[in-house]
LOBAVEX-370170 format. One record per atom (N, C-alpha, C, O, CB): residue number from 1; x, y, z. Coordinates in pm, 1 decimal, m for minus. Glycine has a CB too. Layout:
- k, east, north, up
- NUM, X, Y, Z
...
END
This chain:
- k, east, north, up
- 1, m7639.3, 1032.0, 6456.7
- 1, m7521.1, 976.7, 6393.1
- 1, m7531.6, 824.2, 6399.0
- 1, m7563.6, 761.0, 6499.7
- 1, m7389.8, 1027.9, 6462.2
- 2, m7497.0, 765.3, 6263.9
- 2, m7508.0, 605.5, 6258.6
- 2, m7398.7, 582.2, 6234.5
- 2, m7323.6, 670.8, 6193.7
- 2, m7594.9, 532.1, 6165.3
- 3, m7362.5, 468.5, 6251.2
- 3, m7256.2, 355.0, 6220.1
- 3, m7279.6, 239.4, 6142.9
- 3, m7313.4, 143.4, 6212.0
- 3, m7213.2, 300.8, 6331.4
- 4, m7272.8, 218.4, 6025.9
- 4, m7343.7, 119.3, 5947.4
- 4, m7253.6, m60.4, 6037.7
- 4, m7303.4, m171.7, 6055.2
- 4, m7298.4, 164.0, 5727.6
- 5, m7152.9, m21.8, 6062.1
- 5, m7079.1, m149.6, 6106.3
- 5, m7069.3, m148.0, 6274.3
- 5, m6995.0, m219.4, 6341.7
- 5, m6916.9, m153.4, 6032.6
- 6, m7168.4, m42.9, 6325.7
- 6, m7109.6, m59.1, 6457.7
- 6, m7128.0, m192.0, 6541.2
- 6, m7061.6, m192.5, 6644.8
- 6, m7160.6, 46.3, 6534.8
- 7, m7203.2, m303.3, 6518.2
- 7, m7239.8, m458.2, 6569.9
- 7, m7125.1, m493.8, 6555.5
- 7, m7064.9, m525.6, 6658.1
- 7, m7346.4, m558.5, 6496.0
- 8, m7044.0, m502.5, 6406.6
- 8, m6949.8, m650.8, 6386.3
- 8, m6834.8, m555.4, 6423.1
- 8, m6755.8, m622.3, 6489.7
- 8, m6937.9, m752.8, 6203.1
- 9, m6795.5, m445.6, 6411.7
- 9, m6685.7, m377.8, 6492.9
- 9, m6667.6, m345.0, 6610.5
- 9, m6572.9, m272.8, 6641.6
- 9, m6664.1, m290.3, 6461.7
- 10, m6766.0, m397.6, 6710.2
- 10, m6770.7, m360.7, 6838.6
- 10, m6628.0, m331.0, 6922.8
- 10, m6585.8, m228.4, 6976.2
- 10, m6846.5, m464.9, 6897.4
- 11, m6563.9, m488.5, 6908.9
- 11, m6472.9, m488.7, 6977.4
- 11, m6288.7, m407.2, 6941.1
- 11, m6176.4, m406.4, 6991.5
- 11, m6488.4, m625.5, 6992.4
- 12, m6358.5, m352.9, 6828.8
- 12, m6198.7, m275.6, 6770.0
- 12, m6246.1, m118.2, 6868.0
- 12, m6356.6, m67.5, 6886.8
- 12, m6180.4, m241.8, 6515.7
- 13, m6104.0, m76.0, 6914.9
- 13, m6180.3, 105.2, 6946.1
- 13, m6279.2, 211.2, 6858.0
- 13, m6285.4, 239.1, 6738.2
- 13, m6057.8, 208.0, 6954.3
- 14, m6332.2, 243.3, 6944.2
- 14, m6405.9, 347.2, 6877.6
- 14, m6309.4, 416.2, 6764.2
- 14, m6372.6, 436.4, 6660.5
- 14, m6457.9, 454.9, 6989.0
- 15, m6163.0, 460.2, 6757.5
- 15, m6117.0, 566.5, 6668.9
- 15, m6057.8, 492.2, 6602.9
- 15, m5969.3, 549.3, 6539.2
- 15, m6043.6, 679.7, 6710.9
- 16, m6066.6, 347.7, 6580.2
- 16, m6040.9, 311.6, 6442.6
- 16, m6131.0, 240.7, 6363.4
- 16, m6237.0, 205.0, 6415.0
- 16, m5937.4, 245.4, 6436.9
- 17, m6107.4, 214.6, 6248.3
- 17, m6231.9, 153.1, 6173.5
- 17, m6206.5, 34.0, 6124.1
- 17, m6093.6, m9.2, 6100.7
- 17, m6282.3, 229.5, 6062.2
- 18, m6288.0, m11.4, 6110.1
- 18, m6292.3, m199.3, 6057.3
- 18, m6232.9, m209.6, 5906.0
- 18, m6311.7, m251.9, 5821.4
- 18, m6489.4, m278.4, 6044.0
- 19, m6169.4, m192.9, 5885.6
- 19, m6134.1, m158.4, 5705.4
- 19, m6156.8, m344.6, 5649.2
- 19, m6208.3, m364.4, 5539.2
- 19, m5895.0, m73.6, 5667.1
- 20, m6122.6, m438.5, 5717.6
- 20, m6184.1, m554.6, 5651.9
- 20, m6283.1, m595.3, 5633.9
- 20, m6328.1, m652.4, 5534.5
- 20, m6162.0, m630.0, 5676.7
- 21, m6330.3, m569.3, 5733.0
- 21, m6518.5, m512.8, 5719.6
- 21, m6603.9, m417.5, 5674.7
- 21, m6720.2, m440.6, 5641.5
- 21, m6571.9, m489.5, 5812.8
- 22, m6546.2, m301.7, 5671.9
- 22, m6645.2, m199.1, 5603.7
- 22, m6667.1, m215.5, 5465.6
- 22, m6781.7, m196.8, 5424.8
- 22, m6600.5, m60.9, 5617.0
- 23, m6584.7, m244.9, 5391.2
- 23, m6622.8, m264.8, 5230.8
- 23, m6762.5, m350.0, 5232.2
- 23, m6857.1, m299.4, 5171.9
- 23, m6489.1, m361.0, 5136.3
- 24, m6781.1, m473.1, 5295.7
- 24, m6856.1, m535.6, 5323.7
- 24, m7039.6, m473.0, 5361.2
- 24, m7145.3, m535.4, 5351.0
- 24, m6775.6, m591.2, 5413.5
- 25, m7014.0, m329.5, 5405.4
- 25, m7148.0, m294.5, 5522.6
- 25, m7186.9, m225.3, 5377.7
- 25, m7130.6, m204.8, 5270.2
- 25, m7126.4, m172.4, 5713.7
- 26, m7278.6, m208.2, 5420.3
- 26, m7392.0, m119.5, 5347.0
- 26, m7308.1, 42.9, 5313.8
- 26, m7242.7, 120.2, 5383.8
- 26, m7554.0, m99.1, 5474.0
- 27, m7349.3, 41.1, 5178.0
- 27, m7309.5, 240.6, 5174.9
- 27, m7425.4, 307.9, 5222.9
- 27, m7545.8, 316.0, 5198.6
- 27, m7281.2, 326.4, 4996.9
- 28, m7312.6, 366.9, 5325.6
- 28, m7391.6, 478.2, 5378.4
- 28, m7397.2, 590.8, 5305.9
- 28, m7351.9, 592.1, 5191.4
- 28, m7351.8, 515.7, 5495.8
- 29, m7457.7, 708.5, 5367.0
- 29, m7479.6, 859.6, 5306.1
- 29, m7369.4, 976.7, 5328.3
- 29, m7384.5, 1090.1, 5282.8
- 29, m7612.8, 918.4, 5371.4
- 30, m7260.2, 936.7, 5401.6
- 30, m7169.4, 994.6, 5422.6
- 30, m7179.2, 1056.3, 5561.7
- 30, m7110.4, 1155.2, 5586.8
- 30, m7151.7, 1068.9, 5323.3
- 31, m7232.9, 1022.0, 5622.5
- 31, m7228.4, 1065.7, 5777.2
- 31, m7229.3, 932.2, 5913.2
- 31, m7253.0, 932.9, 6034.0
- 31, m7380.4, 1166.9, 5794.8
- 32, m7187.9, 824.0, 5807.5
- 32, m7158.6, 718.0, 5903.0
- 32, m6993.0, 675.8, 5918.5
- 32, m6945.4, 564.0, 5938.4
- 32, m7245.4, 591.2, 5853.7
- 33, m6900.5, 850.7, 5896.4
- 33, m6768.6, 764.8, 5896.8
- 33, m6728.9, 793.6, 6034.7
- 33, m6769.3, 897.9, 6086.1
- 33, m6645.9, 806.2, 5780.5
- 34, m6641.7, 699.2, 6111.6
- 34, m6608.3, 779.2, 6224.4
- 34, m6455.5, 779.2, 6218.3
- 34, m6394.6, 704.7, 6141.6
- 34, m6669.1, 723.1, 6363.0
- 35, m6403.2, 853.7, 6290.7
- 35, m6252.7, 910.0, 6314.4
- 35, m6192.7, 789.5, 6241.3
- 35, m6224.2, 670.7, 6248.7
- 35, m6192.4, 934.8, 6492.7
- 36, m6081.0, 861.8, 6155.6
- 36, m5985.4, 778.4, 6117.8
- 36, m5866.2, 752.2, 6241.1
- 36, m5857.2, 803.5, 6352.6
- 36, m5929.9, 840.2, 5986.4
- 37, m5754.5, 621.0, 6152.4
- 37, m5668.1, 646.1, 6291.5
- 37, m5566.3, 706.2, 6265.3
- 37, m5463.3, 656.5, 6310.9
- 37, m5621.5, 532.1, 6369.3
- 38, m5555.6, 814.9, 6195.8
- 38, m5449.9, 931.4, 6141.8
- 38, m5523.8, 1038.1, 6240.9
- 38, m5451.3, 1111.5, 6308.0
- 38, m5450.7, 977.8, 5941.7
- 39, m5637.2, 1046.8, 6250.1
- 39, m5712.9, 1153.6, 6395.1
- 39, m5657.3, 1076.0, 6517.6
- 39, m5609.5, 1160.3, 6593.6
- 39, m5927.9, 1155.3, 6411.5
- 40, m5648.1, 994.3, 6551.4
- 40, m5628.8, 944.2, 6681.3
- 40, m5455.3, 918.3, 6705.4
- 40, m5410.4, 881.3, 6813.8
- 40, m5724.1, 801.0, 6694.4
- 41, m5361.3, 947.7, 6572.4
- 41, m5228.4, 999.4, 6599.9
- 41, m5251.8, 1119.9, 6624.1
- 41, m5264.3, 1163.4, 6738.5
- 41, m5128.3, 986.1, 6502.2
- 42, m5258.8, 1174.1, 6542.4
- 42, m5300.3, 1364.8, 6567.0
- 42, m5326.7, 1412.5, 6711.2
- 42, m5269.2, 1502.5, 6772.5
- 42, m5463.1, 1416.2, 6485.4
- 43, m5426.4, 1331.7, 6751.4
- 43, m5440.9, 1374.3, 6873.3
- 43, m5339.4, 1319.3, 6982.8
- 43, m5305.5, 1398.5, 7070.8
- 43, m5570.2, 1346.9, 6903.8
- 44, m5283.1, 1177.3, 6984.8
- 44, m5229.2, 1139.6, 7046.1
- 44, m5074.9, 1242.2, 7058.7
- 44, m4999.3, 1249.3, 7155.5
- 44, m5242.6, 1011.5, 7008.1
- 45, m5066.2, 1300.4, 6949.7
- 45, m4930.4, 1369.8, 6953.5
- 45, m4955.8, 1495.9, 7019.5
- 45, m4864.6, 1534.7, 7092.6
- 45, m4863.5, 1393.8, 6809.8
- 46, m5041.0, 1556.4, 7012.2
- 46, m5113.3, 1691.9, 7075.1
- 46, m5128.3, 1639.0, 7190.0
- 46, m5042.2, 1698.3, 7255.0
- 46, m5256.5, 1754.5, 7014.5
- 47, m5181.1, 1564.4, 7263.4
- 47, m5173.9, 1524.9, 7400.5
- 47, m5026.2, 1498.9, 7437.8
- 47, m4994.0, 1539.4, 7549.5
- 47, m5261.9, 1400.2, 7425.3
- 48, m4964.0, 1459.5, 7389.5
- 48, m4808.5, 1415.0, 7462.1
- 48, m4762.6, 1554.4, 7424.0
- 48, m4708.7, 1565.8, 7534.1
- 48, m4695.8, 1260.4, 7385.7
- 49, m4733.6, 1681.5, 7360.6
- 49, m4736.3, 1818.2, 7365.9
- 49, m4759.0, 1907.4, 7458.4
- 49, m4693.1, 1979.7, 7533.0
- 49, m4796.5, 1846.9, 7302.1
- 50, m4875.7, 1883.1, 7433.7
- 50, m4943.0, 1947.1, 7588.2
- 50, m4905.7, 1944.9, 7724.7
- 50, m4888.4, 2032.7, 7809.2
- 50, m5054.3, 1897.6, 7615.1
- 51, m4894.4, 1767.9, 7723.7
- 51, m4839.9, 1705.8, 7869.4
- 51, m4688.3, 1804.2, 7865.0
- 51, m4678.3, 1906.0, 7933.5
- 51, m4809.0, 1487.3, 7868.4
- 52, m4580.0, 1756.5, 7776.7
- 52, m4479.2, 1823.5, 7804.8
- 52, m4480.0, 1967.3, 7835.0
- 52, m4424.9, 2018.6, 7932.4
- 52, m4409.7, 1801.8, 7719.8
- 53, m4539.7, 2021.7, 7753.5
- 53, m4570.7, 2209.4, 7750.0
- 53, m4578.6, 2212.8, 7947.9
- 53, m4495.6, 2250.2, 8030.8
- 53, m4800.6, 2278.3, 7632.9
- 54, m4731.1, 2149.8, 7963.5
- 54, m4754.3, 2149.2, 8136.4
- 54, m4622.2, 2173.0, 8225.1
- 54, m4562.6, 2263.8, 8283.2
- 54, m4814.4, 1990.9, 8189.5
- 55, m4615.4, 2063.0, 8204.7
- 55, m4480.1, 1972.8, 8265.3
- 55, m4366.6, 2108.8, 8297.7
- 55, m4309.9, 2142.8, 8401.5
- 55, m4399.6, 1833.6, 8115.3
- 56, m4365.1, 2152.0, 8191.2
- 56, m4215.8, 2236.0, 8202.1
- 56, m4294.6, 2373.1, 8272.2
- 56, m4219.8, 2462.6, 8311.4
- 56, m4113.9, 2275.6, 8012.7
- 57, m4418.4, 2388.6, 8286.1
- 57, m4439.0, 2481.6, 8311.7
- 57, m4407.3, 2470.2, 8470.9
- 57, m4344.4, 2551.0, 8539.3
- 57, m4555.9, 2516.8, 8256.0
- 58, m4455.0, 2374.0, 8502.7
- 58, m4482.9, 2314.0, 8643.6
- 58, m4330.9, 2321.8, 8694.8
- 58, m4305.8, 2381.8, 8799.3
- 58, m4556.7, 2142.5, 8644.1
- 59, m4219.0, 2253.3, 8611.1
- 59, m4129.1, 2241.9, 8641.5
- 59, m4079.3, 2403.9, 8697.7
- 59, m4039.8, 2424.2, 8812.5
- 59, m4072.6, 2168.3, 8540.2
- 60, m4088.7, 2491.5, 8610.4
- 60, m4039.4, 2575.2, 8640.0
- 60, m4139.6, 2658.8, 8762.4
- 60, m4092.8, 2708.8, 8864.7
- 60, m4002.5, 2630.0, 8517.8
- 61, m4209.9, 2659.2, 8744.0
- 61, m4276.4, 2707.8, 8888.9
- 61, m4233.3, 2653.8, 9004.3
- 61, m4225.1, 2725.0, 9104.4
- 61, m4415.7, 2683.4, 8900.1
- 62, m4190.7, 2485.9, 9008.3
- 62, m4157.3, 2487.9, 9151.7
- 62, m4004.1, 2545.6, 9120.0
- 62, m3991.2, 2641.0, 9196.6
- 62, m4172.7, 2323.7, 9240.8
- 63, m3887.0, 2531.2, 9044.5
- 63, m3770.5, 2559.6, 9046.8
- 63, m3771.3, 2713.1, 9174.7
- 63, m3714.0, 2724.5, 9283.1
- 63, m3723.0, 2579.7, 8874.6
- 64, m3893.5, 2842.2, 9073.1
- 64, m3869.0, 2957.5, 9128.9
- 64, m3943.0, 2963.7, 9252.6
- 64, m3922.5, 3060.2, 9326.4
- 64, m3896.1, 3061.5, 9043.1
- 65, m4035.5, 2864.6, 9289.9
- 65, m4081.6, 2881.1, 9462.8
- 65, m3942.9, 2831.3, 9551.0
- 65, m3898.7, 2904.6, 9639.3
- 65, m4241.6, 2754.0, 9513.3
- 66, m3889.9, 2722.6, 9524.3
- 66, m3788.2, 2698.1, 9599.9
- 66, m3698.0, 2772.6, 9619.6
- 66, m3647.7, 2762.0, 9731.5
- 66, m3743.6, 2615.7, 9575.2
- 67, m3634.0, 2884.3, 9520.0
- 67, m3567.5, 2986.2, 9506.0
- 67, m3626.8, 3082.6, 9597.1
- 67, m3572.2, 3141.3, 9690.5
- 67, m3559.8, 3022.5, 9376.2
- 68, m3753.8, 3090.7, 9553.7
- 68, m3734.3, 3207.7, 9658.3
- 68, m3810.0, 3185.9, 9805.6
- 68, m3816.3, 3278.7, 9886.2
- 68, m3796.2, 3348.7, 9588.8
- 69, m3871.2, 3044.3, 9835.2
- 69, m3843.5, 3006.3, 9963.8
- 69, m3695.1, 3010.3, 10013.7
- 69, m3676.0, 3063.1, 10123.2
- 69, m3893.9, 2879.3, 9976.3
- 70, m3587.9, 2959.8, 9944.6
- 70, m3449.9, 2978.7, 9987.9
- 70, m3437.1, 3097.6, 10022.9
- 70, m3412.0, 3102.6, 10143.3
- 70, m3352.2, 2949.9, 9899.4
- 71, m3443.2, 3214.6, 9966.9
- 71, m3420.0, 3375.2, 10005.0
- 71, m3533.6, 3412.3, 10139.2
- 71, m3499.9, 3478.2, 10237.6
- 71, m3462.7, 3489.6, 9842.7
- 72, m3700.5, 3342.8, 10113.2
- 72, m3736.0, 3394.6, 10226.2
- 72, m3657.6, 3312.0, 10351.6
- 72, m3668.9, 3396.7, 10440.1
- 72, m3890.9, 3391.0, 10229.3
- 73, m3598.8, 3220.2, 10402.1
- 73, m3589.7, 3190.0, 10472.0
- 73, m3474.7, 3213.3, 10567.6
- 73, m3460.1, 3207.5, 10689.6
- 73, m3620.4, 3118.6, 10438.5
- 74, m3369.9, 3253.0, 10422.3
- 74, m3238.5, 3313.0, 10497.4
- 74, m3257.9, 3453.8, 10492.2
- 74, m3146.2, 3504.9, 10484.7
- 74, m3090.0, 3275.5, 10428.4
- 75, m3348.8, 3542.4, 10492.5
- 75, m3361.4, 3660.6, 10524.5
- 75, m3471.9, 3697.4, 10641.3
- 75, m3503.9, 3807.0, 10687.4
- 75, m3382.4, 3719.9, 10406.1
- 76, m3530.7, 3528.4, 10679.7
- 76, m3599.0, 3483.7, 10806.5
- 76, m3481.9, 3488.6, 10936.8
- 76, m3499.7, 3545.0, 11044.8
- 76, m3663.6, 3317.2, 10779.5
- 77, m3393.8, 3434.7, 10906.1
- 77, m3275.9, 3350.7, 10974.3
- 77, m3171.2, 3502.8, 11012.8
- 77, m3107.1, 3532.1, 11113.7
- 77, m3186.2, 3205.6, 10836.4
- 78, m3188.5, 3562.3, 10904.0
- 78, m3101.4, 3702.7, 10912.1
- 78, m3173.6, 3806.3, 11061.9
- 78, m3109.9, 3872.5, 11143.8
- 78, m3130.5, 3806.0, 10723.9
- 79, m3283.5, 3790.9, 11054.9
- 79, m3374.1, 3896.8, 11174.2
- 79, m3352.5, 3818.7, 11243.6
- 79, m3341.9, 3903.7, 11332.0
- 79, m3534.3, 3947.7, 11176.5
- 80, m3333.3, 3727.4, 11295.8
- 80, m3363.5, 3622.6, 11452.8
- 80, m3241.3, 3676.7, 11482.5
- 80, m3186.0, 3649.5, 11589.0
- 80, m3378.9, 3416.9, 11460.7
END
């Protein structure tokens, strides 16, 4: 995989592209494009998704350990 502009675009991120510069580079063959930055929303929104999805999962797992640490403990407290 090539990058016809990857020298003079160095310093922009990898997932976006030089659009003031690329008109400028050489045409390539069609396998020198890399991620647009409509891919790098896409993903950015799927990652903050995910995170939340986790999150609530997590959330609710500790909700029901504490719950039912609460029950084991007063049915600890009940035998003594």
């Amino acid at each position: 995989m090539r990058y016809s502009c990857e020298g003079v675009c160095s310093a922009v991120p990898f997932f976006r592209r030089c659009r003031s510069v690329r008109p400028n580079c050489e045409a390539g063959n069609g396998d020198d494009e890399m991620p647009t930055l409509s891919t790098e929303k896409t993903m950015t929104v799927a990652i903050y998704i995910c995170s939340a999805a986790f999150l609530g999962v997590i959330a609710i797992g500790v909700h029901n350990l504490e719950s039912w640490l609460g029950r084991w403990d007063y049915k600890r407290d009940l035998e003594d």
